[in-house]
C-alpha positions as CSV (number, residue, x, y, z in Angstrom):
1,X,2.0,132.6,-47.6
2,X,5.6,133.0,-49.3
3,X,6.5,131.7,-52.2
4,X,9.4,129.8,-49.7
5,X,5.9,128.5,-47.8
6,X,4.5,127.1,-51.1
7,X,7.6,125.8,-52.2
8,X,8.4,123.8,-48.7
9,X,4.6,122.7,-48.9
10,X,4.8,121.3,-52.2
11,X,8.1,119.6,-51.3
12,X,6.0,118.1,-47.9
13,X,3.4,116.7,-50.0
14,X,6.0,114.9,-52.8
15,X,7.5,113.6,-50.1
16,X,4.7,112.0,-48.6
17,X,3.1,110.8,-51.8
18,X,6.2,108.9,-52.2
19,X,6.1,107.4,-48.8
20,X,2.6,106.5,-49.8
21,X,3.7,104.8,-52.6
22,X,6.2,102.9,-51.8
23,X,4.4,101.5,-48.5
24,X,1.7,100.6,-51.3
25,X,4.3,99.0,-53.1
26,X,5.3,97.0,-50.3
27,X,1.7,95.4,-49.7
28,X,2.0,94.6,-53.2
29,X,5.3,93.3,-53.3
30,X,4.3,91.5,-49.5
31,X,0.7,90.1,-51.2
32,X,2.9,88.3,-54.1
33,X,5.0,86.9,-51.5
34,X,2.1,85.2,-49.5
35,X,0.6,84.4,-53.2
36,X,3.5,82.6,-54.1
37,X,3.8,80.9,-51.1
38,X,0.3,79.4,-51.1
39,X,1.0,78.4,-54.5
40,X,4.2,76.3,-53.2
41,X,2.3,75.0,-50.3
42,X,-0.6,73.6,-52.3
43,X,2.1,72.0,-54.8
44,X,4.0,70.5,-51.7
45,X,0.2,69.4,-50.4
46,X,-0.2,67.4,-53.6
47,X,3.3,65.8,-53.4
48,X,2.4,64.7,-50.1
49,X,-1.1,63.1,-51.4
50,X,1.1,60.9,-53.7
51,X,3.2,59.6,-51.3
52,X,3.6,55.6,-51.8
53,X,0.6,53.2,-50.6
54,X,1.9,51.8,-47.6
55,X,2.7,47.6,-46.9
56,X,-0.1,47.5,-44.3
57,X,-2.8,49.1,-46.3
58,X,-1.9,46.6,-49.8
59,X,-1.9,43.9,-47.0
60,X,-5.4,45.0,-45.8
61,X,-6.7,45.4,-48.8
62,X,-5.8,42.0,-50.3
63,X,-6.6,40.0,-47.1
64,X,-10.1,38.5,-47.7
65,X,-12.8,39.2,-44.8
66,X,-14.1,36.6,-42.6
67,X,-12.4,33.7,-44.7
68,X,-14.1,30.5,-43.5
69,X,-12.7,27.0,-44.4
70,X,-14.8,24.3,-45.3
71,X,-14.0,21.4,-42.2
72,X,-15.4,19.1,-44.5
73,X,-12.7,18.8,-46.8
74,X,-15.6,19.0,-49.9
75,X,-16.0,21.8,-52.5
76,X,-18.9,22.7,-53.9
77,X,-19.4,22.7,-58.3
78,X,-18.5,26.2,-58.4
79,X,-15.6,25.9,-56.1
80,X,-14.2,23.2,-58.5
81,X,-14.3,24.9,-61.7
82,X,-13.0,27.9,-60.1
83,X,-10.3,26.0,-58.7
84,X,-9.6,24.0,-62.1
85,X,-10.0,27.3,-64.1
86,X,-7.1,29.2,-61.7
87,X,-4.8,26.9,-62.1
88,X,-5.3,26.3,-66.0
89,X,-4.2,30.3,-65.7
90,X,-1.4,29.5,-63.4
91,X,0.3,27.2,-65.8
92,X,-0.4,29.7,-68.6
93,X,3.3,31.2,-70.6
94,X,1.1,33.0,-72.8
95,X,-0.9,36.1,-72.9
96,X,-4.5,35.8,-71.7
97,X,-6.8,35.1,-75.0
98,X,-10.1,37.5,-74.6
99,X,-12.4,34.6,-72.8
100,X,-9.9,34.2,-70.0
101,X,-9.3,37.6,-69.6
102,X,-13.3,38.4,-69.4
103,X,-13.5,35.0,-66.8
104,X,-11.3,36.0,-64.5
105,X,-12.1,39.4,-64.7
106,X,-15.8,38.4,-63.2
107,X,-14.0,36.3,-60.7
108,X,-11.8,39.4,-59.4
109,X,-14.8,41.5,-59.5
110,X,-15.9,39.0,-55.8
111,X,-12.1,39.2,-54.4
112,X,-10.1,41.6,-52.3
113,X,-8.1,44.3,-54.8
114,X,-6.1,46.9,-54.8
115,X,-5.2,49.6,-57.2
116,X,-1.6,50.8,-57.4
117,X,-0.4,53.5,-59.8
118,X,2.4,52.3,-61.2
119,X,4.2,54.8,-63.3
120,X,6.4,53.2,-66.4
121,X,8.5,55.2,-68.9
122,X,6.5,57.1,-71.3
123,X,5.3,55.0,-74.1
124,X,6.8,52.1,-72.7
125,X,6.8,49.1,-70.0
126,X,9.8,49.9,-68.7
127,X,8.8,50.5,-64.9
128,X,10.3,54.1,-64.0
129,X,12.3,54.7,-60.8
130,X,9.7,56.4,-58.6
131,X,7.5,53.1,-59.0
132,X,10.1,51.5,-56.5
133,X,8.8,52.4,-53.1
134,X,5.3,50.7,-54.2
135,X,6.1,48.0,-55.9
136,X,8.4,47.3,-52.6
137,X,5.5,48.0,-50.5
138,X,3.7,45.5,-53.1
139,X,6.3,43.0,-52.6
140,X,6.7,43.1,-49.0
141,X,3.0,42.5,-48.5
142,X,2.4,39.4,-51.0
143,X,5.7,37.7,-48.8
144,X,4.0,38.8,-45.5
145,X,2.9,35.4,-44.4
146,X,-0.5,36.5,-44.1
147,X,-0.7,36.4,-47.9
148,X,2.4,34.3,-49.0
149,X,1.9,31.4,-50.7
150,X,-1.9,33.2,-52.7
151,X,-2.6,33.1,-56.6
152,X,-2.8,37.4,-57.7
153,X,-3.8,38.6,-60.5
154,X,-2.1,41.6,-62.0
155,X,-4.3,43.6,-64.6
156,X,-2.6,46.5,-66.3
157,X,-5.0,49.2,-67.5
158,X,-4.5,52.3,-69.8
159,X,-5.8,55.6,-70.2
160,X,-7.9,56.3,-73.2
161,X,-5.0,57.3,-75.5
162,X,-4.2,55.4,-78.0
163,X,-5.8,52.9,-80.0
164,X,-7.6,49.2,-78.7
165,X,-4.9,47.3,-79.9
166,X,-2.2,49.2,-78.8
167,X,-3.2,49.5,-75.5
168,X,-3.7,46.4,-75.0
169,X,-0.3,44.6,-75.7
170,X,1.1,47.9,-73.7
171,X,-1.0,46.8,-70.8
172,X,0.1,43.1,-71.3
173,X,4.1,44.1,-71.5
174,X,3.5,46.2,-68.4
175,X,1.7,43.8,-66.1
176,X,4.3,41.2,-67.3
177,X,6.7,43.7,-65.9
178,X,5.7,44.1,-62.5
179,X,5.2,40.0,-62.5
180,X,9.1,40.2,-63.6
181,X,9.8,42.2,-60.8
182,X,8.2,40.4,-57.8
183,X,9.8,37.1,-59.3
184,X,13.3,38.2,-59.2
185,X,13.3,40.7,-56.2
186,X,11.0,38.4,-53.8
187,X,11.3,35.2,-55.3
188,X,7.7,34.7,-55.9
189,X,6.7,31.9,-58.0
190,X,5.6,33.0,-61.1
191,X,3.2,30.7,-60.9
192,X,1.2,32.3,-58.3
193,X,1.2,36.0,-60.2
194,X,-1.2,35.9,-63.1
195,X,-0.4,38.7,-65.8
196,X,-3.5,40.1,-67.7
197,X,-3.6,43.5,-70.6
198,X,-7.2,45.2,-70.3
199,X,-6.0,48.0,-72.1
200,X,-8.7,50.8,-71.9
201,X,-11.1,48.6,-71.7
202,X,-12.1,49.1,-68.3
203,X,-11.7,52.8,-67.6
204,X,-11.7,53.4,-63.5
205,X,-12.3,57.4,-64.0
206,X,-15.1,57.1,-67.0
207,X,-15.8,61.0,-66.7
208,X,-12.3,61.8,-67.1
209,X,-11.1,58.5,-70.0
210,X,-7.3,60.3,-70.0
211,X,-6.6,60.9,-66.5
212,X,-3.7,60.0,-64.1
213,X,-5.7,56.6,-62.3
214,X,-6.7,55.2,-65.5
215,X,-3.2,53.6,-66.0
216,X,-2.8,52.1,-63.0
217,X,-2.4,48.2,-62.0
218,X,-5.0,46.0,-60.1
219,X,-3.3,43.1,-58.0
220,X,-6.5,40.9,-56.6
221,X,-6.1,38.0,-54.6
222,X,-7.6,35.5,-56.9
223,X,-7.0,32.7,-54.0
224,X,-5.5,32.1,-50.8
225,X,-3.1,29.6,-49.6
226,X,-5.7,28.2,-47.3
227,X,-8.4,28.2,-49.9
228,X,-5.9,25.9,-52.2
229,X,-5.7,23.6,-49.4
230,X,-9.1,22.4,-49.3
């Protein structure tokens, strides 16, 4: 072969390792892409998972199953001191001491709940903007007259961080804040929305004391307006 041939050879094969390479490149540069992409998706997925909880679900969850009313017009013991013990709370303008917050604790433990993640300011009970839609949803569903006119209980919870004391007056002042809210956007009676502080006292993620549901708050439906009425 000439030393042209070798020359024009040698010149072939550059070329074509080039192409190589940059087609290479391009799956590389096309396999970042897709990455990247799945990455976006998966971060839109979990935006989507956090979307507000909807009226008819809180109303669901707070509606109490096959609710029977006593025709006789008579309570039972039990019925009375629960009654009598709801209403002491009702007329309460102070915070919960520890023997009414551990009573009606065991109470809510039998009723229809719901937990709602309320997000507040950091280090703070001031409720943040993107808490709206919720506590809307919340509102909307206590007015709905399947539920109007029923005593809730709202327990604010923290996560783990902190100390005992400190969570719980930050759990008090943020319960007391979404009370504040329903009373002067729905005009619910503050009498029939019972504020409570657990603090981190009852963790709902145990496994995992600093995570995201930890600080959440519980509304129960300690009593309906039907139950009242007997």
């Amino acid at each position: 072969m000439s030393v042209r041939g070798t020359i024009g050879l040698i010149e072939v094969n550059r070329i074509q390792r080039a192409m190589t390479y940059r087609h290479s490149g391009t799956r590389t540069f096309i396999k970042f892409i897709v990455a990247c992409g799945a990455v976006l998706f998966a971060a839109s997925g979990a935006a989507i998972g956090a979307e507000p909880v909807s009226e008819s679900k809180i109303l669901r969850a707070l509606t109490p199953k096959n609710l029977t009313r006593n025709l006789s017009g008579t309570r039972t013991p039990e019925e009375i001191k629960r009654q009598s013990f709801i209403n002491n709370l009702r007329s309460k303008s102070r915070s919960l001491s520890v023997d009414e917050r551990t009573e009606v604790a065991t109470i809510a433990k039998e009723r229809p709940s719901i937990d709602l993640e309320i997000y507040f300011d950091y280090n703070s009970a001031e409720i943040a903007k993107k808490a709206m839609p919720d506590l809307m949803n919340l509102g909307r569903a206590l007015t709905n007259p399947a539920l109007q006119g029923g005593v809730f209980l709202l327990s604010g919870h923290t996560d783990a961080k902190g100390g005992p004391e400190y969570n719980q007056g930050l759990s008090e002042r943020r319960a007391q804040s979404v009370k504040n809210f329903l009373m002067e956007n729905f005009r619910i009676a503050g009498e029939n929305l019972v504020s409570a502080g657990y603090g981190k006292e009852q963790l709902k993620n145990q496994a995992n004391p600093f995570a995201a549901e930890n600080r959440r708050v519980q509304v129960t439906n300690l009593q309906t307006k039907q139950e009242a009425g007997n």
